[in-house]
N, C-alpha and C positions, 0 to 999 in steps of 0.2 A: 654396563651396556647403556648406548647412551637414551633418554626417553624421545620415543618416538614424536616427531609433531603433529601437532593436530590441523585437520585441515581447517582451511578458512572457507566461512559460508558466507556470504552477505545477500540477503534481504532487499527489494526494493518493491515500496509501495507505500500504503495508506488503507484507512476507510476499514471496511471490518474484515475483510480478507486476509488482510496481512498479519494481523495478531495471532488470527487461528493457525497459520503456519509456523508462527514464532514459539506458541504454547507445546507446539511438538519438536521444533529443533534445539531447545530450549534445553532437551535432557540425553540430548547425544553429544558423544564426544569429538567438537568440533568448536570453532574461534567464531562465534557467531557477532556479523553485524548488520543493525538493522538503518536504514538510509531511508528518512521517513519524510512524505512531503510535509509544506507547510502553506498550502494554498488554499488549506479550508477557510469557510469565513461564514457557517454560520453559527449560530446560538450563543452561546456562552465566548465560544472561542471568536467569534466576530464582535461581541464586545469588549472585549480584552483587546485584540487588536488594533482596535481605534482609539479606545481609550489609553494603549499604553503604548502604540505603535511598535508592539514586540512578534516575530515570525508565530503561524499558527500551533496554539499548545494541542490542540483539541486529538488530534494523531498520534501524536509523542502521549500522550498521556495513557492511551489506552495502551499503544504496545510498550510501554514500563511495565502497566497491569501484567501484559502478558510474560513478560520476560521475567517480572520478581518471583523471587522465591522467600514469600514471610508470611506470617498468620491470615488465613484469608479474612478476617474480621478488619486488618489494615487496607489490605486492598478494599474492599468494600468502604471504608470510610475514605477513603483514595476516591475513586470513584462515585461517591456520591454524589447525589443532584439536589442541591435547596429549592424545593418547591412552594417554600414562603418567603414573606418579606420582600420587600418592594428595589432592592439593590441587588441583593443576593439570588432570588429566583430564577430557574432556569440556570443559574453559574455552577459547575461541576467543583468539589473539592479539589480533585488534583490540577485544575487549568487553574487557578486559583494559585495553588499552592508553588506549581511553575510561574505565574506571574511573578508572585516574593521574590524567588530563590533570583531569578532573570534581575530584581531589583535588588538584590543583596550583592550579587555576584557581580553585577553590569552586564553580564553577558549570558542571551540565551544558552548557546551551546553548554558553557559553564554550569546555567541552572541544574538545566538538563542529568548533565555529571553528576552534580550533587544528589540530585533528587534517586536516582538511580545508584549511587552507594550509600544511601540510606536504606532501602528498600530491595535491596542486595539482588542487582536486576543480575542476572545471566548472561553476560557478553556485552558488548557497545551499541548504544543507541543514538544515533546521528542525524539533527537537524539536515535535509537535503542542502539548507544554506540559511546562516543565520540574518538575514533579510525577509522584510517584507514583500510579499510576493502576490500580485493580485493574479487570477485566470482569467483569460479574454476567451471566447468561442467563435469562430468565421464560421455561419451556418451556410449549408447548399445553397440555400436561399441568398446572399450575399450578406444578411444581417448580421450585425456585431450584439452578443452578451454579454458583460461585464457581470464578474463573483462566480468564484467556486461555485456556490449554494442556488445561483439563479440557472446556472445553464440548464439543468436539467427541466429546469422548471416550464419552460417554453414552449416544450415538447416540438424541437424541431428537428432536423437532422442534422448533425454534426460534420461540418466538411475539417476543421481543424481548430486546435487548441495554440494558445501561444500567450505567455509572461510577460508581466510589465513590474518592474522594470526590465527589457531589453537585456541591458549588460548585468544581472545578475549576477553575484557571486556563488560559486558552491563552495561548499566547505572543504578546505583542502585534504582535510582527512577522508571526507567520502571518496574524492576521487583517489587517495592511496588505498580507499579500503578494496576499490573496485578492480585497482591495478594489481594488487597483490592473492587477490581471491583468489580460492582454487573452485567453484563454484558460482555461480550469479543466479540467483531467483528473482524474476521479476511475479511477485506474488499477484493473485486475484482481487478485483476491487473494483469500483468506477472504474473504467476502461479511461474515458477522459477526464473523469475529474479530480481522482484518487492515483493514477497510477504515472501518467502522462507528465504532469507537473513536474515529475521528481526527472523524468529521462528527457525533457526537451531542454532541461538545463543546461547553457552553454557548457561546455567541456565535459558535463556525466553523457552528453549523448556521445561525445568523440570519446569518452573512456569506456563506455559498453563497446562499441563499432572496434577498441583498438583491444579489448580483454582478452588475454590466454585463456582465460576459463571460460569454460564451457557455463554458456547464459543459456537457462530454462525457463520457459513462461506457464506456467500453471493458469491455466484458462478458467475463466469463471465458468459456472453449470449451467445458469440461466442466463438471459438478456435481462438489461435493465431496463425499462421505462423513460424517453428522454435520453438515452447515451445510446443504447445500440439494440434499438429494438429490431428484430428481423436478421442480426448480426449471427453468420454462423461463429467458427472457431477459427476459421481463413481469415473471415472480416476481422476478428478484433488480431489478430496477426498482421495483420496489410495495415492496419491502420497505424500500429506500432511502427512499421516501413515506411510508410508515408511520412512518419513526421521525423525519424532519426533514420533513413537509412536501410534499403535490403540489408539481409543478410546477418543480421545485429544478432535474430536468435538464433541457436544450432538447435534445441528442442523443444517439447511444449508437450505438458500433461493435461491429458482429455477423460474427463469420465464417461464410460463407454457403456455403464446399464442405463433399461429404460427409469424414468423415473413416476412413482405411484401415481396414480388417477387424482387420489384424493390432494397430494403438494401440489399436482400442475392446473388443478383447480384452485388452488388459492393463490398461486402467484398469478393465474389470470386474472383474478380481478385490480392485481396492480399491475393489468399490461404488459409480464413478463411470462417467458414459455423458456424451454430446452435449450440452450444453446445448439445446435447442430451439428454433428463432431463430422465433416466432411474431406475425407481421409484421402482423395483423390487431389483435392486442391491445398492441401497441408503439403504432402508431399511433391506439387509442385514445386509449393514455394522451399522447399530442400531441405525440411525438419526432420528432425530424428521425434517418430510419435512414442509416446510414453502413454499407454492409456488403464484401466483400471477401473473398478468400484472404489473410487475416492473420497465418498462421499462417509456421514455420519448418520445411520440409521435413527439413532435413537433421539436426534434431534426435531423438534415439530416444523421448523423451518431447514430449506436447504444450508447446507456448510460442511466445508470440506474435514475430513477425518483427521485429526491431530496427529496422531500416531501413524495411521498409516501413509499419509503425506510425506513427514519427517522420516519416512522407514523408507520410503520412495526418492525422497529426493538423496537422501545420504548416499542409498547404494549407487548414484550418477557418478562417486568419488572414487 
C-alpha cells in the first residue's frame, strides 16, 4: 500500500512569533517550510550586513534554533551572544557562523542549507530572497523612515511599508514552496516590520493572492508599541489588504480569553494592551474565525502555545 503524503505546511514570517509556531509544527507529520524575512538590520545582524553586504542572518538564525533537533547545549552555543571584546561584542554565534558558511559557500541560501544539515533542522528554511533588502516606512504623517530597526522607533503611525531595492528578487523556491502548499500561515510578529517584508515581495504577494491553499493569519495577542498601537484584529487584517490585496486571507486565529491584570500591567508600561478580537468586522472582511485559549500559561511573558497552535493549525488540513 502505497505511503501516504504528507501534507505541505509553509510558514511566513520573522521576529519572535514565528519560531514559537515552528517549535510546534516541527513534530507533526507534515513537509514543513519556513519563508523567513531578511530585512532586519539591527545589532549584530546590521553589522554583518554592511560589513559583508550579505541578506539579514539575524531571523534565519533563530528559526534553525527552533526547527533543529540536537543537544540543547549546541543550540545554546548556536545562539550565543559575546558580551566581551571589542569586535565580537553584541555578535550572536549563529549570525557569525552564517556569515562563514555564506563565505565558504558564496551563497547565502546555500549557507543557510548547510548550516541547517548540520544541525539536523526539521524541514526547509528559506531566505524570503537572497538579496539585500532595506524597509522604507510612509508614515500618516507624509514622513519617510528608513531601517527595519528605526521605524518603530519614531513612534509614529504607520500608513505603509515598501523595499528597496524595488525589483527585488525572491527566491524561486519560496514562491514553489507557496504554489505547492497545502496550507499558508502567515505567523505572528512586527505586523510591519517582521511580517510585511516577506509578503510585499514582488511576486510572493501575487503567489499568496493566486494559492490553492488555504492562507491562515494567526494574529498577534497584544499591540506593539510604534507598529499598531490601538490596532484591533481587523486593523492588522486591513493592513495586510492594503498592501497585497483583499481577500489574500480566507482565515485568522484569535485568542479569545481575557488576559491576567498582572501581564496587561506590564506590557503597559511598554505601551502595549490586548489586541481586540472584533468579531463583527472580521467577519466583514469574509474570514473564517478560528479562535481559542492560545496562549502559554506558564510563560512570564505573553506567547503563543507551541503545541496547541501546531494542534490548531494542522487540524485546518
Amino acid at each position: 500500500m502505497a505511503q501516504q503524503k504528507k501534507p505541505r505546511i509553509v510558514v511566513i514570517g520573522g521576529g519572535t512569533g514565528m519560531p514559537v509556531l515552528l517549535r510546534g509544527l516541527k513534530h507533526l507529520p507534515a513537509e514543513l517550510t519556513a519563508l523567513v524575512t531578511v530585512a532586519d538590520d539591527g545589532g549584530s545582524t546590521g553589522r554583518l550586513r554592511s560589513e559583508m553586504a550579505i541578506p539579514a542572518p539575524g531571523d534565519i538564525r533563530n528559526v534553525i534554533a527552533a526547527m533543529s533537533e540536537v543537544e540543547p547545549m549546541l543550540i545554546e552555543l548556536f545562539q550565543h551572544r559575546f558580551k566581551n571584546g571589542n569586535d565580537l561584542s553584541g555578535h550572536s554565534m549563529g549570525n557569525l557562523l552564517l556569515a562563514a558558511m555564506t563565505s565558504i559557500t558564496g551563497d547565502f541560501y546555500t549557507g543557510i542549507k548547510e548550516i541547517s544539515r548540520v544541525l539536523n533542522v526539521k524541514g526547509e528554511i528559506l531566505p524570503i530572497s537572497n538579496e539585500n533588502i532595506t524597509l522604507h516606512a510612509e508614515m500618516v504623517d507624509g514622513s519617510l523612515v528608513s531601517g527595519e530597526s528605526n521605524i518603530p522607533m519614531v513612534g509614529k503611525r504607520i500608513k505603509r511599508v515598501f523595499i528597496d531595492p524595488l525589483d527585488v528578487q525572491p527566491l524561486p523556491n519560496a514562491l514553489q514552496a507557496i504554489e505547492h502548499a497545502d496550507l499558508i500561515v502567515i505567523s505572528p510578529g512586527s505586523l510591519f516590520t517582521s511580517i510585511m517584508p516577506n509578503i510585499i515581495i514582488p511576486k510572493i504577494d501575487e503567489a499568496i493572492r493566486k494559492a490553492k491553499a488555504k492562507v491562515v493569519y494567526v494574529c498577534n495577542v497584544m499591540t506593539q508599541a510604534g507598529e499598531t498601537t490601538g490596532f484591533t484584529a481587523a486593523d492588522h487584517v486591513s493592513a495586510i489588504y492594503d498592501h497585497i490585496g483583499e481577500g489574500c486571507i480566507d482565515s485568522i486565529v484569535v485568542h479569545n480569553e481575557p488576559i491576567e491584570k498582572p501581564i496587561r500591567e506590564l506590557y503597559a508600561e511598554e505601551n502595549a494592551a490586548p489586541v481586540v478580537y472584533d468579531i463583527d468586522r472580521l467577519l466583514g472582511l469574509g474570514l473564517q474565525i478560528i479562535e481559542g485559549d492560545i496562549i502559554d500559561h506558564t510563560k512570564p511573558t505573553l506567547r503563543h502555545d507551541t503545541r496547541k497552535i501546531a494542534d490548531l493549525l494542522f487540524s485546518l488540513i
